[in-house]
C-alpha positions as CSV (number, residue, x, y, z in Angstrom):
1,X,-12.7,12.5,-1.9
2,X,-15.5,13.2,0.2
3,X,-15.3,17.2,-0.4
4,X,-15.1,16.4,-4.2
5,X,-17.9,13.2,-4.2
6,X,-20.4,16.2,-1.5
7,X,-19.7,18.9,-4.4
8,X,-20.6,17.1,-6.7
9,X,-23.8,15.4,-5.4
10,X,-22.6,12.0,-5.3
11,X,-23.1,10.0,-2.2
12,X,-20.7,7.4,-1.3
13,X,-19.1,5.7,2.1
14,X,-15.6,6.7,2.2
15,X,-12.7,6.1,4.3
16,X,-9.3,6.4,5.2
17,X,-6.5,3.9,6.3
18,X,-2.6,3.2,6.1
19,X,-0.2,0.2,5.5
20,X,1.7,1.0,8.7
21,X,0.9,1.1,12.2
22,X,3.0,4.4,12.9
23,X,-0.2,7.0,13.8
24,X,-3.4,4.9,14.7
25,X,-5.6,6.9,16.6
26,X,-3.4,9.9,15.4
27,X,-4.9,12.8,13.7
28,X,-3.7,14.0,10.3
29,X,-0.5,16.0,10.3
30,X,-0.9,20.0,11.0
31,X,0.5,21.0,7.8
32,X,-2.3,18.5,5.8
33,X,-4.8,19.9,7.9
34,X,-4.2,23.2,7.5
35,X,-3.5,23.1,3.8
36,X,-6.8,21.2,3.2
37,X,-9.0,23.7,5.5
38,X,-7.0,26.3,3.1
39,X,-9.6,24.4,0.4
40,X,-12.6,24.3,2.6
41,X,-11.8,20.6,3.6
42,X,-12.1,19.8,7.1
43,X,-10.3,16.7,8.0
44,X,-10.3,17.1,12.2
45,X,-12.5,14.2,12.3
46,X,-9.8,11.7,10.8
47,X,-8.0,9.2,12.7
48,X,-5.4,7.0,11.6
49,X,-6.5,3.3,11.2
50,X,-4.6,0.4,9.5
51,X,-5.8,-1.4,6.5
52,X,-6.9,-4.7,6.9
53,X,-7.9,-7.3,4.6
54,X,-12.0,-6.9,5.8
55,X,-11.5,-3.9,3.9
56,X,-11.5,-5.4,0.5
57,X,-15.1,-6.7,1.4
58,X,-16.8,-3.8,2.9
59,X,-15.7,-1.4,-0.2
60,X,-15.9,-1.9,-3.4
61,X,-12.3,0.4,-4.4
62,X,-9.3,0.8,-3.0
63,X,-7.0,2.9,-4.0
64,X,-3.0,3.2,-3.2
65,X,-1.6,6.2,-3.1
66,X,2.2,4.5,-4.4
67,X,3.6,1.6,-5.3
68,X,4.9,0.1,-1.8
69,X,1.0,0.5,-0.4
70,X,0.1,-1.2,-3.4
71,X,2.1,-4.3,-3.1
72,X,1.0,-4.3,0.9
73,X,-2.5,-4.0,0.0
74,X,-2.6,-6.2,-2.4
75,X,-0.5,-9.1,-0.3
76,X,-3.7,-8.5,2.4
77,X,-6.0,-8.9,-0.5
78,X,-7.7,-12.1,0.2
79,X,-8.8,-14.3,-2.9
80,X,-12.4,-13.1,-4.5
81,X,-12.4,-10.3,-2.9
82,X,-15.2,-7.5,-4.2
83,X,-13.1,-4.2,-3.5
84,X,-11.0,-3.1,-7.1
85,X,-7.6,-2.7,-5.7
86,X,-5.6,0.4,-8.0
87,X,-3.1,2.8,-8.0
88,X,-4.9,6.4,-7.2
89,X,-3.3,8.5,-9.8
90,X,-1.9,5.8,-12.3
91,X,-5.3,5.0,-12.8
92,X,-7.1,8.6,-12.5
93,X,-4.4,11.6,-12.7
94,X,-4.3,13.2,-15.1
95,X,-0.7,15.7,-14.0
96,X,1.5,13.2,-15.3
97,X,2.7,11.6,-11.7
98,X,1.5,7.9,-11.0
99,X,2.2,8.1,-7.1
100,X,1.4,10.2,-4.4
101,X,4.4,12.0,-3.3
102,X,4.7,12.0,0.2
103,X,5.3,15.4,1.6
104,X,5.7,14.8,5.4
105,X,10.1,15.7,5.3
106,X,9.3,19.0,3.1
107,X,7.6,21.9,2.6
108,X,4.1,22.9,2.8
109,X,3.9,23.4,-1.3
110,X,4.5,19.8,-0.8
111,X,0.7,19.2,1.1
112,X,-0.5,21.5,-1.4
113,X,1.0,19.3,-4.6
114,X,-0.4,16.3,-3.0
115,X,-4.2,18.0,-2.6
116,X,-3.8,19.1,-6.6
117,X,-3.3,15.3,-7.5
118,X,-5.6,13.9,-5.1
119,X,-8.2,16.5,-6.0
120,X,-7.8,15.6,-9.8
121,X,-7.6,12.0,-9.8
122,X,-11.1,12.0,-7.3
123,X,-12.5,13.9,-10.2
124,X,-11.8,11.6,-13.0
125,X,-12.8,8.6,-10.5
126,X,-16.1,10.2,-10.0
127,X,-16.3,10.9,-13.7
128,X,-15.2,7.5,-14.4
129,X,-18.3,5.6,-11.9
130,X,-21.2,8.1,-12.9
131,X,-21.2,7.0,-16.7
């Protein structure tokens, strides 16, 4: 998102978190890394955090990459909240998928699948709040 938002001029205050606690303080995996600096993305500065329910008042979206975040994020999601909690790319794809696949037990076309969709659905999102 931020690579998409920089390119095209949009400034907004991103970030990145889980539903588990498996990798905080953990960098992204190798393969993700590499397959996004492949794409001129550098994600080295990323750290795995935790979602927490603050989160739903210091942005104003969220967005779940599959249906099992979804239904943890939205059971942290405390009443009157301002952040729009949605599925990613049920509610912006546009490659006929509605989750994110996750492609850490596969391949590397898998990390590169995942960047297509992502990529896509940050465009239509960014199309979507620029109207």
């Amino acid at each position: 998102m931020r690579k998409v938002a920089a390119d095209a001029g949009v400034d907004l205050s991103i970030d990145s978190a889980g539903t588990a606690a498996y990798h905080i303080g953990k960098a992204p995996d190798p393969r993700s890394q590499q397959a996004a600096l492949n794409r001129g993305i550098d994600m080295s500065d990323l750290k795995a955090r935790k979602a927490i329910s603050s989160d739903f008042q210091d942005f104003d979206y969220i967005f779940a990459m599959d249906q099992a975040n979804y239904d943890h994020l939205q059971s942290i999601q405390s009443s009157g909240s301002k952040a729009k909690l949605e599925l990613f790319l049920q509610q912006y794809g546009t490659m006929g998928r509605s989750e994110v696949p996750d492609p850490y037990y596969g391949e590397e076309e898998g990390f590169e699948l995942v960047l297509d969709l992502l990529e896509d659905a940050c465009e239509q999102f960014l199309k979507s709040v620029s109207k």
